[in-house]
N, C-alpha and C positions, 0 to 999 in steps of 0.2 A: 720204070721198074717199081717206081714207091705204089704207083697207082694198080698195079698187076696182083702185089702182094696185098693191097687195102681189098682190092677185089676176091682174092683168094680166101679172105679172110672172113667172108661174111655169112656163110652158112656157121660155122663157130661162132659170131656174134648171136644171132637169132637164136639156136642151140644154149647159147650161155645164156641168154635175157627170158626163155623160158627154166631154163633150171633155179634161175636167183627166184623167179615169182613162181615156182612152185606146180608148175603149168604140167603135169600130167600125159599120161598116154597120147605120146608123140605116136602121128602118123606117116607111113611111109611109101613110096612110091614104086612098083617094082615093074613099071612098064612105061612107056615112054609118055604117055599122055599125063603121067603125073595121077593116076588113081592115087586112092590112098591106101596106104597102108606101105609105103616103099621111100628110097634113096633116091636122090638126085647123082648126079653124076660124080661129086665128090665123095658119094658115101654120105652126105648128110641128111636128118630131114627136112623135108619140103613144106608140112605142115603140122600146127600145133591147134589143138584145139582150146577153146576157153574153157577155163575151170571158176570154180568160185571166187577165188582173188577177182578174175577178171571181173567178174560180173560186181565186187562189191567196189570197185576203181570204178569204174565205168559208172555205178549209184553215185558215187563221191561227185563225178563232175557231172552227172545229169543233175545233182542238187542243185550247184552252182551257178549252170546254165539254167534252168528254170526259177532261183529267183532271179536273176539278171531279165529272163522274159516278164515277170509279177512288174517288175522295176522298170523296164520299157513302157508299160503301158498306164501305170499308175496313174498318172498327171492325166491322162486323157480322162478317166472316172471319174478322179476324185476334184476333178474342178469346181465345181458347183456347189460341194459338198465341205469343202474348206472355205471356199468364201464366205457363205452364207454362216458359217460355226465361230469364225475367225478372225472376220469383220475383213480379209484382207483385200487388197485393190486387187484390180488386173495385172498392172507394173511389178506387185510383188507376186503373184502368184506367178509371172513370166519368171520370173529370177528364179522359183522354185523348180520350177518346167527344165528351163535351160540349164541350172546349175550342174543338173547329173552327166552334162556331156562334156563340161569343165572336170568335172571329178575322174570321169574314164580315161580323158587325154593324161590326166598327170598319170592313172594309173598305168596306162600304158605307156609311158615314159618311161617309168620303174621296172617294168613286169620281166623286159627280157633279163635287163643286169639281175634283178633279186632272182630268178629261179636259175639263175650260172652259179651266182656267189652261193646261194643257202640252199640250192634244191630245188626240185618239182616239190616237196616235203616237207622240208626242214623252215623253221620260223627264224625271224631276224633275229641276231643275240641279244638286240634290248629288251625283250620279251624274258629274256634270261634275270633282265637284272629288276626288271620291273613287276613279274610274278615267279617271288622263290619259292614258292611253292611247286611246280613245277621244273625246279632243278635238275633233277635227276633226270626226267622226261624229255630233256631238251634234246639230245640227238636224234629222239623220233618226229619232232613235230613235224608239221608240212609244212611247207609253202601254202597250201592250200587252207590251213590256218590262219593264215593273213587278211585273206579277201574276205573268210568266214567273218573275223573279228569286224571288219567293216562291215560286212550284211550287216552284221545283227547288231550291232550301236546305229548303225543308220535308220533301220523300222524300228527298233526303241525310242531312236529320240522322233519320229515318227509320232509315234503311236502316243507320246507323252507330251506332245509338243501344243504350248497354248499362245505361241507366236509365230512370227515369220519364220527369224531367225533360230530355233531349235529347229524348223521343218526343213528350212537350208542347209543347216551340218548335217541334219541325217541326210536328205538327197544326196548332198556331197559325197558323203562316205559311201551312199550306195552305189554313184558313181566310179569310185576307186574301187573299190569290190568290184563291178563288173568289167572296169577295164583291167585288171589283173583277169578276170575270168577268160576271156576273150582269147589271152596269150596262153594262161598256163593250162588250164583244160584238156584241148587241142591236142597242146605240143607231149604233156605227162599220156593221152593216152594211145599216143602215135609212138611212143618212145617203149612203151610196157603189151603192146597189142600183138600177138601174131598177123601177118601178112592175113591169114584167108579168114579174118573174121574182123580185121580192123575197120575195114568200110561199116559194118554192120556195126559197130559198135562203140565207133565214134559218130556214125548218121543219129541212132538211137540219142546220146549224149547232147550233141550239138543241136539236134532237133527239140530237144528240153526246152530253149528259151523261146522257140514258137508254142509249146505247148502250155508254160506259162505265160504268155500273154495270151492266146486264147483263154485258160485258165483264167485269169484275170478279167477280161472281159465278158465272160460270161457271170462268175459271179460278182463280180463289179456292180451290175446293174441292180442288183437287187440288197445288199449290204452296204454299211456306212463308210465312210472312207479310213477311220481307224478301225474297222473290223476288218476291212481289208487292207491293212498294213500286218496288222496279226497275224492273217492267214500269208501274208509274203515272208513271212519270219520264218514259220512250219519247217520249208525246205532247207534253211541255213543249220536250225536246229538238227534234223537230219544229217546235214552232210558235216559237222560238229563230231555226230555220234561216230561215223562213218570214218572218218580220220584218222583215229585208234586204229585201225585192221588193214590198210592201204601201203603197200612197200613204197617203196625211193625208185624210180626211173632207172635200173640198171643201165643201160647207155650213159646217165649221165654220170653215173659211181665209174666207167670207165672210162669217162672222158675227164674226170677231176685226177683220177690215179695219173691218165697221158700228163696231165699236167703239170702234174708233181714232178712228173721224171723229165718229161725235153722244156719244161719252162718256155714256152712259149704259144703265142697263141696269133688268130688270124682274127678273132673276136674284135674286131674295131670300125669303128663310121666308116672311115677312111677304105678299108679294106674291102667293102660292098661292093665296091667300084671297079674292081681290080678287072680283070676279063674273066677270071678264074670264075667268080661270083655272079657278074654283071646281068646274064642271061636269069639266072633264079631272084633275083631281086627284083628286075622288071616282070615277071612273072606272079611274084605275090606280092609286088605295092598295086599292079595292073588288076590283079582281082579283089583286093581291096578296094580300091576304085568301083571297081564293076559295080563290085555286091554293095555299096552304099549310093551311089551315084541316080541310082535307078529309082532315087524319091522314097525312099520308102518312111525315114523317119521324117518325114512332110506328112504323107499317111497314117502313121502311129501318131503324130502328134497333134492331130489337126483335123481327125477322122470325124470328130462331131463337129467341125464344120463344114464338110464336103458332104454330110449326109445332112444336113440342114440345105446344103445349096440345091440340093435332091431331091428336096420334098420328103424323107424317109425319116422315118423314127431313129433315133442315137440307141436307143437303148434295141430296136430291130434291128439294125443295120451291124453293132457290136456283135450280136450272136453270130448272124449267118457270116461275118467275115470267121470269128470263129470256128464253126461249124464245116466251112468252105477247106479250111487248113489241114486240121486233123488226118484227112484221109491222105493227102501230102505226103506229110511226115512220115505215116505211113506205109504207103508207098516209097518212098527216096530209102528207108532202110531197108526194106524188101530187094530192092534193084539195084543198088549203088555196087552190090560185089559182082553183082551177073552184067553188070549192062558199061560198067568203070564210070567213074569220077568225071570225066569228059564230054560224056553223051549226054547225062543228065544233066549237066551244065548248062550245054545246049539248048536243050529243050526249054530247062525250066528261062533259060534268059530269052529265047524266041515267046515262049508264053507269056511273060512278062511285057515283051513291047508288043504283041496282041493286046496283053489284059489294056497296057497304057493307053493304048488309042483307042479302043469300044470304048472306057473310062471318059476320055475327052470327046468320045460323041455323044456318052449316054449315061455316063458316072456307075459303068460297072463294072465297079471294084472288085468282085468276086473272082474275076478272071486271077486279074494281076498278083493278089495272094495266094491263089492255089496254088499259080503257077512260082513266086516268089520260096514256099511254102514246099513245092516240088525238089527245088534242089539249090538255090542261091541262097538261103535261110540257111544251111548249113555247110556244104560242101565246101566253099571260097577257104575256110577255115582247117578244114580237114586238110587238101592240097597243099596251104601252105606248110602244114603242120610237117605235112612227111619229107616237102622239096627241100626243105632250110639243112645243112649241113649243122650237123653236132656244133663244127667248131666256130661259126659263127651264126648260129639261132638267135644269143642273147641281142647283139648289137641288128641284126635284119628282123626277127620277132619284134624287136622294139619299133623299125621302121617302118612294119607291116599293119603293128595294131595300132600307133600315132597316126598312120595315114588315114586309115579306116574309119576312127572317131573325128576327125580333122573335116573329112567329108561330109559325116554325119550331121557335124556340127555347123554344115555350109548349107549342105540341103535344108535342115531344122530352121536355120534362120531365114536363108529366104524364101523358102516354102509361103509363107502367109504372102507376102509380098507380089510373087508371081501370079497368085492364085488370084488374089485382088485385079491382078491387072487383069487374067484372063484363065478362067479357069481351062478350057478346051487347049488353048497353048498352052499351059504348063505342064498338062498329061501329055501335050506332043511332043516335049521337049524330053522327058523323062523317056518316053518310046525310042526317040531317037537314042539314048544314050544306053537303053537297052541293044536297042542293034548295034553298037558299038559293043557291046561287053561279047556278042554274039560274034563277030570278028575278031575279036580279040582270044575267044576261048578257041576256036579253030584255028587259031594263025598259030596262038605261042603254048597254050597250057597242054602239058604233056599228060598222059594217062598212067595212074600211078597202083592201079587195085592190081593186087595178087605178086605185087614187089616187095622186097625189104627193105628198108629204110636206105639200108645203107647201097642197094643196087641203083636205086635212085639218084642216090648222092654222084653217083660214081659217072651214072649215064649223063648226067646234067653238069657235070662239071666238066668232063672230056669233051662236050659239043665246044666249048670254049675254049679248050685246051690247042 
């Protein structure tokens, strides 16, 4: 019965979370295929179209997500360019490399509790006590203020840095920034999105961090490496400005109100486990899995030396993997609402274990990115965003983006190691683990485009039920 009336209730949800964000000429269905301009069967609408809010939310986390790409790729440019400035060894410049995936794990540690307790929005209250100046302002701040405050002390003390250790806390920090980006992005714009344009405009968002690291890689090559921490600043400053104009996650203003009234909650480790949950949890730590598993930050981070094993220019080999992407990204937001979440999964991870093995017979990489770049660069994220139930995101988002970095941080380290042993087996080894993401999305990941959050919710918990 509880489950019938949660169901009954979800065209009013969707109805209510476009009225809180302002969300305009609702369209409506008056024939059975769902045209527009008409009712569903309750009388509700079907579809909402995006308004300007949308589009300036959706700016806010495409900033986020594209410096978090500037910040992926960084350590691959600027190697050479800090050595030779900064006298520092190889040992330390590793520590600089590796430290940003120490930074993301803790941030994702934090990411699902902080956006339960304070918001998609709202900033931590020591920020209250720490800049009074901003007192009065404190109930609007965001969540997304937080990761900001981390970008932008991270490329400051970057950009200022005449040692090791000033260049370590800022990595650090941009670490934790991007591991909050990771969770809260995603889930704020899954939460604030209509059904018939959310694929479309979380691909757009999520696909930011490939476009800043192509971004990055392209003028990388030709700029010094504090001129290019400068220009990784640009997009924080932006999404800074952006903050001011971006509402609160209605869903989550109505799932703080449930809580006020029935005092309780399923939000806990413990409770992932349950059978209620069990299937969505194997579902987004299994594609977190996927989407890192498949070498890629071995790629990112080690890319001038697989183009050195290649015979190939670093500084040629940067653009056209560049270059190769873009149309990608492009493509995955064009197709993601016609074609669902599912099929292009598909694809882009059967491309992927192509790209792997031509890679391992002939080191070409351009495959595997396109295809990486197609739809596993940003989809794994989106999916998870819409599966995770309200009432436990914080505690499963946490498990989802600790897994994620966790693996990132396994592939990164033994990436060099494999590759030493043998570079043609380590791209077979990565293939294979692609055709495993490619059984894996066919066996269990469900197709979520042109559903409501909450129909989702509903479908995925009764298969368990």
């Amino acid at each position: 019965m509880e489950e019938e009336q949660s169901v009954a209730k979800l065209p009013l949800i969707e109805a209510e979370c476009s009225a809180r964000l302002g969300i305009s000429n609702i369209d409506y269905d008056q024939d059975q295929h769902g045209g527009v301009g008409s009712l569903d069967s309750a009388g509700a609408p079907v579809e909402t179209r995006s308004t300007a809010v949308l589009c300036i939310c959706t700016f806010a986390a495409a900033c986020a997500a594209f410096t978090g790409g500037c910040l992926a790729s960084y350590s691959s440019l600027a190697e050479s360019g800090i050595i030779a400035d900064l006298g520092l060894t190889v040992a330390e410049y590793s520590v600089f490399g590796s430290i940003m995936t120490g930074g993301a794990m803790l941030g994702a540690v934090i990411s699902g509790r902080m956006t339960d307790f304070i918001g998609r929005r709202r900033v931590c209250m020591f920020f209250k006590y720490t800049i009074p100046l901003l007192l009065e302002y404190m109930n609007n701040i965001k969540t997304l203020w937080v990761l900001d405050i981390f970008y932008i002390v991270g490329w400051l003390a970057i950009i200022f840095a005449e040692g090791a250790w000033l260049l370590d806390l800022g990595r650090l920090s941009l670490g934790i920034g991007f591991g909050l980006t990771c969770y809260v992005g995603p889930v704020y714009l899954a939460e604030i999105t209509p059904k018939n344009v959310r694929g479309l405009l979380m691909s757009i968002s999520q696909s930011m961090t490939g476009y800043g690291a192509s971004f990055t890689f392209l003028v990388g090559s030709f700029v010094t490496w504090r001129s290019l921490a400068i220009i990784g600043c640009i997009p924080s400053l932006l999404l800074l400005l952006a903050l001011f104009f971006i509402p609160e996650s209605p869903r989550w203003l109505d799932y703080i109100e449930n809580q006020r009234l029935q005092q309780n909650s399923d939000d806990n480790v413990l409770n992932l486990f349950r059978r209620k949950y069990l299937h969505i949890v194997i579902i987004g730590v299994g594609l977190m899995v996927v989407q890192t598993s498949d070498g890629l930050c071995g790629f990112l981070f080690y890319m001038s030396e697989i183009f050195d094993s290649a015979g190939i220019s670093s500084t040629l080999g940067f653009i056209l993997v560049a270059v190769v992407q873009i149309p990608s990204f492009v493509l995955t937001a064009a197709l993601i609402d016609k074609f669902g979440r599912r099929t292009l999964l598909m694809a882009s991870a059967t491309g992927q274990c192509l790209g792997c093995f031509l890679t391992g017979l002939s080191y070409f990489l351009q495959v595997y990115m396109g295809s990486y770049a197609f739809g596993m660069a940003q989809i794994p994220w989106i999916v998870v965003s819409e599966i995770l139930p309200i009432n436990v995101k914080g505690s499963a988002g946490t498990l989802c983006n600790l897994v994620n970095w966790f693996c990132s941080w396994v592939v990164s380290y033994t990436f060099n190691y494999s590759f030493s042993w043998s570079p043609t087996g380590t791209f077979f080894i990565y293939a294979g683990m692609c055709g495993f993401g490619v059984a894996f999305i066919a066996k269990l990941v469900p197709e979520t485009k042109g559903r409501t959050l909450e129909e989702i919710h509903a479908s995925l918990t009764h298969i368990m039920q």
